[in-house]
FIDOMAR-254463 format. One line per field, with one value per residue (C-alpha): residue number from 1; residue in one letter; x, y, z. Coordinates in steps of 0.25 Angstrom, whole numbers. Layout:
% residues N
i <- NUM,...
aa <- A,...
px <- X,...
py <- Y,...
pz <- Z,...
% end
This chain:
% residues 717
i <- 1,2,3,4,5,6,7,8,9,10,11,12,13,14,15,16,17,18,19,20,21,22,23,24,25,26,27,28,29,30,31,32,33,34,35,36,37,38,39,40,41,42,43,44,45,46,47,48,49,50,51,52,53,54,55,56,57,58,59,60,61,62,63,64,65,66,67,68,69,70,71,72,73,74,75,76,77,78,79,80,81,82,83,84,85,86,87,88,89,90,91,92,93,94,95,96,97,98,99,100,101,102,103,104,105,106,107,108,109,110,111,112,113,114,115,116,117,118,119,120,121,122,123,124,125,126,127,128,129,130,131,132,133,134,135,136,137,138,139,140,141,142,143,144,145,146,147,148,149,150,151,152,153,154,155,156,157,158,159,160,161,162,163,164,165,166,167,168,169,170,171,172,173,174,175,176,177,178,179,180,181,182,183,184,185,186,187,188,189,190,191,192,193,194,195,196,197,198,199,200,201,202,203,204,205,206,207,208,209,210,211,212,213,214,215,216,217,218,219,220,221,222,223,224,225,226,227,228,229,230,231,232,233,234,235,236,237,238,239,240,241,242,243,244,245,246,247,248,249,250,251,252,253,254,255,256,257,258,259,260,261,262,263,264,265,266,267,268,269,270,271,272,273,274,275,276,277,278,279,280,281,282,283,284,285,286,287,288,289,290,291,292,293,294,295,296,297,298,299,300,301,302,303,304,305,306,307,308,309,310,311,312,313,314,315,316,317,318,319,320,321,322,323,324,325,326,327,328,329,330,331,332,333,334,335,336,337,338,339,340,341,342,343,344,345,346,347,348,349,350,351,352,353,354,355,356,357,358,359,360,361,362,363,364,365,366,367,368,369,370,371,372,373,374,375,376,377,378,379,380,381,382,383,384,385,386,387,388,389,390,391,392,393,394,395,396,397,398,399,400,401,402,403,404,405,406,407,408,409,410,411,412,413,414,415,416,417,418,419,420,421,422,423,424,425,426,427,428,429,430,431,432,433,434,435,436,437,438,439,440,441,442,443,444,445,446,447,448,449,450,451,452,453,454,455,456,457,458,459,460,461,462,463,464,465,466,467,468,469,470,471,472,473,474,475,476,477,478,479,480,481,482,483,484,485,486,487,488,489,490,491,492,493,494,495,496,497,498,499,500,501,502,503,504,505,506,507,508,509,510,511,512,513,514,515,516,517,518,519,520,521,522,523,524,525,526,527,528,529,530,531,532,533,534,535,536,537,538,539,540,541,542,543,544,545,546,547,548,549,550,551,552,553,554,555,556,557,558,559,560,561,562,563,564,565,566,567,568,569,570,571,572,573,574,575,576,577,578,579,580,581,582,583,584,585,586,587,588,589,590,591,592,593,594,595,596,597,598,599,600,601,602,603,604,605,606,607,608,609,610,611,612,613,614,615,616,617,618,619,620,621,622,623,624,625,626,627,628,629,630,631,632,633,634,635,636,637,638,639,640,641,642,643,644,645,646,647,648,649,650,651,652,653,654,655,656,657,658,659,660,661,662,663,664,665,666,667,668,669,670,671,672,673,674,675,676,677,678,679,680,681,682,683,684,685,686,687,688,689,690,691,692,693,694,695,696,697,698,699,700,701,702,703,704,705,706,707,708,709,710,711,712,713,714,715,716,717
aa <- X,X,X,X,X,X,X,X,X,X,X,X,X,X,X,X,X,X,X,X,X,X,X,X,X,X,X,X,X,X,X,X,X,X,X,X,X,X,X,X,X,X,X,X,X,X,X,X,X,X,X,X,X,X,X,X,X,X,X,X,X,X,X,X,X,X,X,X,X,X,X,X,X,X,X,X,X,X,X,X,X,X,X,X,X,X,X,X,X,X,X,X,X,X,X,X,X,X,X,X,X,X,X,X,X,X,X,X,X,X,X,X,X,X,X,X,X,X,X,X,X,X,X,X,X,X,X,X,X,X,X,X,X,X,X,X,X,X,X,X,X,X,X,X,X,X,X,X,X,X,X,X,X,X,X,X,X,X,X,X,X,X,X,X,X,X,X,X,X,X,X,X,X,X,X,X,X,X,X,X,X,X,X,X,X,X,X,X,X,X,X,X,X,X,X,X,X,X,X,X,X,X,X,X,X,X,X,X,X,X,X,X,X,X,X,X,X,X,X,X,X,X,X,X,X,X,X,X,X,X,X,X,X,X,X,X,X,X,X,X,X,X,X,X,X,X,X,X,X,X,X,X,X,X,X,X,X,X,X,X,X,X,X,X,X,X,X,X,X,X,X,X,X,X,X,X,X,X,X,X,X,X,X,X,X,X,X,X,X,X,X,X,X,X,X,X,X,X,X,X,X,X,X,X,X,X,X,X,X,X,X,X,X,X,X,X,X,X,X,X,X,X,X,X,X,X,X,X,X,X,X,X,X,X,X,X,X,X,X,X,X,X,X,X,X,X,X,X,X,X,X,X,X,X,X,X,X,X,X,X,X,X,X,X,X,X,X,X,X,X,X,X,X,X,X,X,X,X,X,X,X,X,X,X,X,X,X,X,X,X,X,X,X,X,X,X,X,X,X,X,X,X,X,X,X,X,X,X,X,X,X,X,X,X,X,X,X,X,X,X,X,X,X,X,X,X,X,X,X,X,X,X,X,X,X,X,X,X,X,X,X,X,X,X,X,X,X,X,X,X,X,X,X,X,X,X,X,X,X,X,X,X,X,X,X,X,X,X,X,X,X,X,X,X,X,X,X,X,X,X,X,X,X,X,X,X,X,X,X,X,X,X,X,X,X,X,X,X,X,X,X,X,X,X,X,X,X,X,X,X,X,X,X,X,X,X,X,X,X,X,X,X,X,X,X,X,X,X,X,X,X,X,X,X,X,X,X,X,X,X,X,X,X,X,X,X,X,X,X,X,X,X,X,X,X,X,X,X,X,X,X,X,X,X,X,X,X,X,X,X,X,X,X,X,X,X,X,X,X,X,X,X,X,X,X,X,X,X,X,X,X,X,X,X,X,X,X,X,X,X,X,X,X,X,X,X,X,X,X,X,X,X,X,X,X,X,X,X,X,X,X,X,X,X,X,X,X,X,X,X,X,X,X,X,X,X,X,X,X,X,X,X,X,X,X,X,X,X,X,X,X,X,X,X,X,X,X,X,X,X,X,X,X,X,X,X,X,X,X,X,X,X,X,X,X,X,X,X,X,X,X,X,X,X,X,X,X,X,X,X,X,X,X,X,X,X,X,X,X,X,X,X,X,X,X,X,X,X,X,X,X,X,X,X,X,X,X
px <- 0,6,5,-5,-13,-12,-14,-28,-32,-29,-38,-51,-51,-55,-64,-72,-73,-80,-90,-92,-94,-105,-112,-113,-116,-129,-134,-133,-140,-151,-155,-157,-165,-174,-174,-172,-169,-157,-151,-152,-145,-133,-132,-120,-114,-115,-111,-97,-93,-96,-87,-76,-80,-78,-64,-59,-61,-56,-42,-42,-42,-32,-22,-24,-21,-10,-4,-5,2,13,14,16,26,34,32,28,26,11,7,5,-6,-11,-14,-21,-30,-35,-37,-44,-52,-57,-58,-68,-77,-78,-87,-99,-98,-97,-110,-118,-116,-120,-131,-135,-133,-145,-153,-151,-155,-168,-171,-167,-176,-190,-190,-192,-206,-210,-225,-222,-213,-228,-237,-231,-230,-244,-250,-241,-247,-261,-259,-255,-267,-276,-268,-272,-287,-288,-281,-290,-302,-298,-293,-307,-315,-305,-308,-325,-321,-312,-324,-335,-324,-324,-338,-336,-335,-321,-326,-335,-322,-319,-335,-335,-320,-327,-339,-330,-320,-333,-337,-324,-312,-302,-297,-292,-298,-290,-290,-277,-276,-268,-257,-258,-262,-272,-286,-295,-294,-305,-300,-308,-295,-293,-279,-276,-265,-266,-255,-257,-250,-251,-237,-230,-230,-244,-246,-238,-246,-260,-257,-255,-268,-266,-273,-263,-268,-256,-254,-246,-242,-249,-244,-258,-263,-252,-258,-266,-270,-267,-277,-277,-284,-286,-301,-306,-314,-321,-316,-302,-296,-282,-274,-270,-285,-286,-288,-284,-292,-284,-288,-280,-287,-283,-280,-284,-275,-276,-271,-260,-254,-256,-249,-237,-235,-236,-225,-217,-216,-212,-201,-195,-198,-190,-178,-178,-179,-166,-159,-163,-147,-142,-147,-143,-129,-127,-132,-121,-111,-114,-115,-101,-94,-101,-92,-80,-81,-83,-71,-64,-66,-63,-49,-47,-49,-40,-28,-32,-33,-19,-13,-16,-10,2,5,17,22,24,29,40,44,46,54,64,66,69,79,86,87,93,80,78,68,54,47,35,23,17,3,-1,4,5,16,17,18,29,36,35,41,53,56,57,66,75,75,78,90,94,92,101,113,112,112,128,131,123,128,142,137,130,142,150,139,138,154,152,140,149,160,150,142,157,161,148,150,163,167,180,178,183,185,193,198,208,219,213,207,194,183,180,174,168,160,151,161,170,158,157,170,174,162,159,143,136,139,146,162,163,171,175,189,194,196,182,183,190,180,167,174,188,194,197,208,219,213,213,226,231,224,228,244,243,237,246,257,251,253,247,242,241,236,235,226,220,215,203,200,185,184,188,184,197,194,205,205,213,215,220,222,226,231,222,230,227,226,214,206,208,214,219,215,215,207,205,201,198,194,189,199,193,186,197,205,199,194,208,213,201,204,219,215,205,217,227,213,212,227,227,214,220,234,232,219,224,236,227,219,231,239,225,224,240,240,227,233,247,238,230,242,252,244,246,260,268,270,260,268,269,255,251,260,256,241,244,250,240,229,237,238,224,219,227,223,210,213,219,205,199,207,208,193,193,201,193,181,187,196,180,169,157,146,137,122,113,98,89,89,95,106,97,97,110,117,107,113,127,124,118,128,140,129,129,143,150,143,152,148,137,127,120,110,105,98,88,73,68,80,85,87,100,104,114,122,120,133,141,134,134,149,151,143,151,165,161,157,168,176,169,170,185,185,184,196,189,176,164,159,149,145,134,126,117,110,104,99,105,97,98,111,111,122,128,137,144,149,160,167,180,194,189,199,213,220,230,217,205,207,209,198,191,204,208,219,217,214,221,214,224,222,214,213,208,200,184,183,187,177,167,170,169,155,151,155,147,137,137,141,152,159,165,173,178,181,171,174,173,175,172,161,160,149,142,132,126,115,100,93
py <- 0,12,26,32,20,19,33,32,20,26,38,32,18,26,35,21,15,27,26,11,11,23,15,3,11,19,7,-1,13,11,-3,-2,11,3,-9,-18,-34,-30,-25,-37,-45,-36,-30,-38,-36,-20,-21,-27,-21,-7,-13,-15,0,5,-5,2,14,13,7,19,29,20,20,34,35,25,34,47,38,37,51,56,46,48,65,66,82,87,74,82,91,79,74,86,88,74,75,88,83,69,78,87,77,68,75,76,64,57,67,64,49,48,57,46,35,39,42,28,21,29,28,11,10,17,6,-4,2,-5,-4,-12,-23,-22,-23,-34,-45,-39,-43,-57,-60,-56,-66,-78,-73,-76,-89,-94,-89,-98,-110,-113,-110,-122,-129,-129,-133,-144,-150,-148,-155,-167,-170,-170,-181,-188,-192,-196,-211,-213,-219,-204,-195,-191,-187,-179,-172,-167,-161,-155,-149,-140,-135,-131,-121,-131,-133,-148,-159,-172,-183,-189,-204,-207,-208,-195,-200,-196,-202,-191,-178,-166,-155,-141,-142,-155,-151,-147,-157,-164,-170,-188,-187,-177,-167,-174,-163,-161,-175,-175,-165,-171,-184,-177,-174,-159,-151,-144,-131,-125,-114,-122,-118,-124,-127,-124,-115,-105,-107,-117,-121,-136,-142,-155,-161,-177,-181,-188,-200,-206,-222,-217,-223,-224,-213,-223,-220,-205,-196,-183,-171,-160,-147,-138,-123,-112,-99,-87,-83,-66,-71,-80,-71,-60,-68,-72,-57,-52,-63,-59,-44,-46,-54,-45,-34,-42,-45,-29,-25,-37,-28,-14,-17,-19,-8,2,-4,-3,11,13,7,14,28,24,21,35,41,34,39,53,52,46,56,67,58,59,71,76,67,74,88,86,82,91,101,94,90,101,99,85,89,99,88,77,87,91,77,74,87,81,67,73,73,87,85,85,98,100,104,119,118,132,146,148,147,133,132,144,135,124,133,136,123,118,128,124,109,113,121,109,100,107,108,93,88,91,83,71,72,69,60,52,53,46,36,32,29,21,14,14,7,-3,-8,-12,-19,-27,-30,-35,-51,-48,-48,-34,-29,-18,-17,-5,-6,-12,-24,-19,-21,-10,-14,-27,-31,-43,-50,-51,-59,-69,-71,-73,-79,-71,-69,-55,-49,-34,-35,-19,-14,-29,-36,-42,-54,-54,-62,-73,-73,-75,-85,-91,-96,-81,-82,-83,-72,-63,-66,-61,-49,-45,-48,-39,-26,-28,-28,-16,-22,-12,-24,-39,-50,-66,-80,-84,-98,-99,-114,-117,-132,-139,-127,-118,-103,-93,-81,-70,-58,-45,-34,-18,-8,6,16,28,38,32,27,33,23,15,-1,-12,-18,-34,-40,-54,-65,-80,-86,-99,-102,-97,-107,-118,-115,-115,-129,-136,-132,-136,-150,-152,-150,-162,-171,-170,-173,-183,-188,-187,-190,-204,-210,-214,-222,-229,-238,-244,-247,-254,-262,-264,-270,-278,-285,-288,-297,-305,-306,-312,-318,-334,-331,-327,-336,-336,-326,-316,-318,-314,-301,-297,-299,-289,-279,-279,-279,-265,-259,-260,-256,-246,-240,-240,-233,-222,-222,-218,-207,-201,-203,-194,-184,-184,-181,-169,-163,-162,-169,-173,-162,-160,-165,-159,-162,-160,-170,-171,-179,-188,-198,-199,-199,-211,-218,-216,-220,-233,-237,-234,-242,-255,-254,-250,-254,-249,-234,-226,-216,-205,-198,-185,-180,-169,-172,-170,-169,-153,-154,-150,-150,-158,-170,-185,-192,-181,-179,-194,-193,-182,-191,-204,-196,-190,-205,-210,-201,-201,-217,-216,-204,-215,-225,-235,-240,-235,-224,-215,-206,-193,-186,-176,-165,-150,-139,-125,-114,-116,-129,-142,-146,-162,-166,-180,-183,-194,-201,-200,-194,-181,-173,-172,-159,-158,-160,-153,-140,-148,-158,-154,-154,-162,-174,-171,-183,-192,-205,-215,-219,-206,-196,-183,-181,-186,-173,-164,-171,-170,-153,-153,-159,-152,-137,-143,-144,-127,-133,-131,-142,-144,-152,-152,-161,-166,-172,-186,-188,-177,-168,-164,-154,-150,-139,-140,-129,-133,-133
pz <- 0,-5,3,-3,-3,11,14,4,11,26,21,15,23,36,27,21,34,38,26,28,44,42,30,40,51,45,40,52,58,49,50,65,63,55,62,49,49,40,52,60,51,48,62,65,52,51,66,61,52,61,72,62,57,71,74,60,65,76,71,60,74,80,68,67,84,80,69,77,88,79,73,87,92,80,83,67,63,65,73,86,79,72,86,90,80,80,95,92,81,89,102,93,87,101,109,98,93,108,111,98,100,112,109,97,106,116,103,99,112,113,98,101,114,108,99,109,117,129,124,111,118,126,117,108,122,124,111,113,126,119,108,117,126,113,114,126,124,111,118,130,121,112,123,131,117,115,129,126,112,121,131,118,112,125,125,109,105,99,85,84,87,73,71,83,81,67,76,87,76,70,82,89,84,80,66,71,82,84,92,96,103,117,107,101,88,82,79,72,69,62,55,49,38,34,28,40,48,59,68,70,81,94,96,105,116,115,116,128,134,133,138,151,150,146,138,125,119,113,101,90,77,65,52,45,54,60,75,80,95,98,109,114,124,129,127,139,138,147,139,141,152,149,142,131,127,128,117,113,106,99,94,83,85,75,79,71,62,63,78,73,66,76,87,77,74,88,91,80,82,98,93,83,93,102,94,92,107,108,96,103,111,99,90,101,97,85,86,96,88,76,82,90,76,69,83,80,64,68,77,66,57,65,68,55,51,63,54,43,47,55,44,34,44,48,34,31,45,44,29,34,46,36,25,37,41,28,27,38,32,19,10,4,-7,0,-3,5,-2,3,3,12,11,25,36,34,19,20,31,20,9,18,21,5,1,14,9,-6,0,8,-3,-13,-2,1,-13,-15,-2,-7,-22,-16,-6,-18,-26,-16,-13,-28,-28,-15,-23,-35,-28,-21,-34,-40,-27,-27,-41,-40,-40,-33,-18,-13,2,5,20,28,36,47,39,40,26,23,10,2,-10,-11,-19,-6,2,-9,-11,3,6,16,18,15,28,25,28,29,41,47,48,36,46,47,33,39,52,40,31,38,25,22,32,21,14,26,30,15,15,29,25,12,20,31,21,14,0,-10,-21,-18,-23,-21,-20,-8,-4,2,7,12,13,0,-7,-10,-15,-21,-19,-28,-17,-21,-13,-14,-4,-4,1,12,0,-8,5,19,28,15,15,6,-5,-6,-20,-19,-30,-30,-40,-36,-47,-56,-51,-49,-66,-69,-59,-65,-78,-76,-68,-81,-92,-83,-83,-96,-101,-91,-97,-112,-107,-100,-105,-119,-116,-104,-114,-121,-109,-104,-117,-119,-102,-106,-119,-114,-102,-111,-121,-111,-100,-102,-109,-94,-83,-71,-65,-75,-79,-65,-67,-80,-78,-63,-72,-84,-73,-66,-80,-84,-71,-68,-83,-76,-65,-75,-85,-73,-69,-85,-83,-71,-77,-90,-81,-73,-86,-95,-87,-95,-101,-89,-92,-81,-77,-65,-53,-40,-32,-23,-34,-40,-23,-21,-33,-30,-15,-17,-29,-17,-6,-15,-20,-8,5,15,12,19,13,20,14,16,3,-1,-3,-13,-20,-26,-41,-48,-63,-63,-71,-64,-70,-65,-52,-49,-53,-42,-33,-35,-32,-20,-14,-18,-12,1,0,-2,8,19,24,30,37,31,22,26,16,17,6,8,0,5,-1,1,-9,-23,-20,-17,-7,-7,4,4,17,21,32,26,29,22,13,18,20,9,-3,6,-2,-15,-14,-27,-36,-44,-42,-27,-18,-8,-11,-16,-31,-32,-43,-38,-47,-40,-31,-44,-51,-41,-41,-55,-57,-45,-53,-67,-59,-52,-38,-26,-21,-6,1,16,29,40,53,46,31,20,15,1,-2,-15,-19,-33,-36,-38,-50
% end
């Protein structure tokens, strides 16, 4: 969010709030004005989104508090009078707000309570209690003819109940006579409406009641009818002993429908009347909430336009406050902008016309400050960009300068070497200390131009480094000093040794593989020609010979071989894949063939890819166990192989139990013709090195506590 986002969306988000909370608000009024349904059903609805109205709000006037809060603490220009205008403003607009809210509060709870008279809430029970009356009347009246109508049964033979039932029905009130057995079932029935529907069985309950010998005359509801009244009574015969013979008569009576449907609408009127004396609370309320959010608005506003105001008037006081902190930081080219002729726009005036003078007088200093800046720069861009390492240092060894070229070089990290020791190099990376002990010599001889190799050895890995170093006298720099040029010739070297190495392999090669077959067939013919001819003796002589010669030529075919492989090994075919498999080949030919030698594995799964070339790699592989196998003197051969990632290379470490590398070869171990094995050629390590390079790869050996490590990175694919 941009600033003038942000300031366009502080503005108008407080002002929409407004808009919104007073929409929500009158409506919310007017709903309960009108005593509408609709505002039953939203009331807790309008009533959230008020309270989150109110809460937003509030948290606008506690940012603003929060804000003003900070202003003063931090004693920003015009904040004190921004403070007192806004306690001004809020002090103003308090007390008649306060005085009419209180004021509409007392209105509202008199306006509430005169809709709820104690006459109406009267005179709806009245009218209940007059209905029920009515009721009553009705239902001892029916239940007295039903009673006359039971004795005239009683004196009736059984087989003439029907006929009679017919007779009483059209001289009594009812719409339906029954008669129900002991059982409640029932045995005949007489209705004015035939389609009218009368139960088999009496209701349980009323059932119940009857055969207490109790009389029932309730008001039921009637699914024809609305309103009906239920009566029933035993009919008492003289033959009937035993309750298992007694009879019962019922009676459905209708009750008028103009008095129905008065008693269900004087019913439903006190109920909703009711519900609304329940609301009357409430609606006084949400009265109160809405006239305490229109109080909290109005203060709002007048909060605001406190800001507003303060700020208009303290706006070129801040401006000259911010313009004199930025003379005093250097920063000349803000111009204030004059937007009033009177004192203060002339006090505005003056201080523009100071700044421009000040600018001009300042700009001098800072052209030849830039000047020198830009030579500084200058200098710096052709140090970084330099691939000799550089460090120049004083007479009391101390760095005064580097270049990133040094750090790589020396391996020495990315941590600044200005202004430390130059022993310091040796404390970082102790296989500097020849280096050190060089450079010190040549300053403490004060030799004006030197230069010579330097050996560095880290493990089997030997680096050269061509040093060259220049005396810098008290005339070009104040207290004089030295400067230190250093390159890796390394690689140089190593290019022109391989290159030497390749040429002997390959005369060697040429030289003494193309006699070999002669002698071999010459040694093998002489055998056969004159094995038989000799005495026993002589035979047994010739045939130890022939067999020396032949298998000493052998011996030579494999070491021309050799050589022909380190002098021009074979074109490089390169495909994806990894190095689990091809280890797990090699590992279980050396377990089958030679039992006496342990394997521990330790390999990465799933396995990382790497372009690589498998007869070469599985060549590289074989020498290294090898070795390691003839590594160890006696007892048994443990060999570990394990694999691990680190960032875009894939580290291989074959570990032994051997003798390691002795003394006098450690620092040679990867050049060719050097080994201390009897019968060896010096030529399996070299190899090894070599398809490691064809492949982008570093190679390392070193000693453990027991036997030897030889580790490999090769990059990932």
């Amino acid at each position: 969010m941009n600033k003038f986002t942000k300031i366009v969306f502080n503005k108008n988000l407080p002002v929409l709030a407004l808009v919104i909370t007073l929409l929500a608000a009158l409506y919310l009024l007017g709903l309960a004005i009108q005593g509408s349904e609709q505002f039953n059903r939203i009331y807790i609805w309008l009533f959230a989104a008020s309270v989150l109205a109110v809460v937003f709000l509030i948290l606008i006037i506690i940012q603003r508090m929060v804000w003003l809060f900070i202003k003063r603490k931090n004693n920003e220009p015009g904040i004190q009078l921004t403070t007192r205008m806004v306690l001004m403003f809020t002090g103003l607009s308090l007390p008649p707000v306060i005085v009419v809210y209180l004021f509409a509060i007392m209105l509202v709870n008199q306006y509430v309570d005169s809709w709820f008279d104690v006459e109406t809430d009267q005179a709806l029970k009245d009218a209940i209690t007059l209905g029920n009356t009515f009721l009553d009347t009705q239902t001892i009246t029916h239940l007295t003819e039903a009673r006359n109508m039971a004795a005239e049964l009683a004196e009736v033979d059984p087989l003439n109940q029907s006929i009679y039932l017919d007779r009483l029905l059209d001289n009594s009130k009812a719409n339906s006579l029954s008669i129900y057995g002991a059982d409640g079932q029932l045995i005949s029935t007489s209705n004015l409406n035939p389609l009218n529907f009368v139960s088999p069985a009496l209701p349980q309950n009323t059932f119940n009641e009857v055969s207490n010998n109790r009389d029932y005359a309730r008001v039921e509801p009637s699914s024809n009818t609305g309103l009906h009244i239920r009566v029933v009574l035993p009919i008492i015969n003289n033959t009937a002993i035993n309750v298992g013979q007694r009879q019962y008569l019922q009676g459905l009576y209708p009750i008028p429908k103009n008095y129905e449907n008065l008693t269900i609408n004087i019913e439903t009127q006190y109920h909703e009347y009711t519900q609304q004396t329940y609301q009357r609370q409430q609606l006084k309320s949400t009265f109160i909430i809405i006239l305490s959010i229109v109080l909290l608005i109005s203060v709002l506003l007048a909060m605001l336009r406190a800001f507003s105001s303060a700020r208009r008037l303290v706006a070129p006081i801040k401006l000259l406050s911010e313009a004199t902190r930025d003379i005093t930081e250097g920063k000349f080219s803000k111009v204030i902008p004059v937007d009033s002729n009177d004192e203060l726009g002339l006090l505005v005036q003056s201080f523009n016309s100071m700044s421009i003078q000040i600018a001009s007088s300042s700009a001098l200093a800072h052209r030849a400050q830039s000047e020198a800046e830009n030579q500084r720069t200058y200098l710096e861009n052709v140090m970084s960009h330099l691939t000799s390492g550089v460090i120049s240092i004083d007479q009391d060894f101390l760095i005064r300068l580097s270049n990133e070229a040094t750090h790589k070089i020396l391996h020495l990290g990315n941590r600044s070497l200005n202004n430390r020791n130059i022993d310091y190099l040796a404390m970082k990376n102790p296989t500097l200390k020849p280096l050190i002990e060089l450079i010190k010599q040549k300053v403490t001889d004060k030799t004006n131009y030197w230069q010579q190799e330097v050996l560095i050895a880290e493990d089997s890995l030997r680096r050269i480094l061509l040093v060259r170093g220049s005396q810098i006298s008290d005339q070009e720099i104040e207290g004089g000093g030295h400067v230190i040029v250093f390159d890796d010739q390394t690689i140089i070297n190593q290019a022109q040794r391989d290159a030497a190495w390749s040429e002997v392999a390959r005369r060697l090669a040429h030289e003494v593989k193309n006699p070999l077959t002669p002698i071999q067939l010459s040694a093998e013919r002489m055998h056969m020609r004159f094995t038989g001819k000799l005495s026993k003796e002589e035979d047994e002589i010739l045939d130890r010979a022939t067999q020396t010669i032949v298998s000493q030529v052998e011996n030579l075919k494999t070491l021309v071989n050799a050589f022909s492989d380190y002098a021009k090994p074979p074109e490089l075919k390169k495909e994806l894949g990894g190095l689990n498999k091809l280890i797990n080949e090699i590992v279980d030919l050396y377990s089958l063939s030679q039992p006496g030698i342990t394997f521990t594995l330790d390999l990465m799964t799933p396995e990382p890819q790497l372009l690589l070339d498998k007869g070469r790699i599985t060549q590289l592989l074989t020498n290294l166990i090898k070795n390691a196998q003839e590594s160890v003197d006696s007892g048994d051969v443990i060999i570990q192989i394990s694999t691990i990632t680190h960032n875009d290379q894939l580290e291989l470490n074959i570990i032994d139990n051997g003798h390691g590398f002795s003394a006098d070869i450690k620092e040679h171990v990867f050049e060719p013709y050097e080994t201390t094995k009897q019968g060896g050629s010096g030529l399996g390590l070299a190899i090894v090195k070599k398809i490691v390079e064809e492949h982008g790869g570093i190679i390392t050996a070193k000693n453990q506590e027991i036997g030897a490590k030889i580790s490999i990175l090769l990059p990932l694919a």
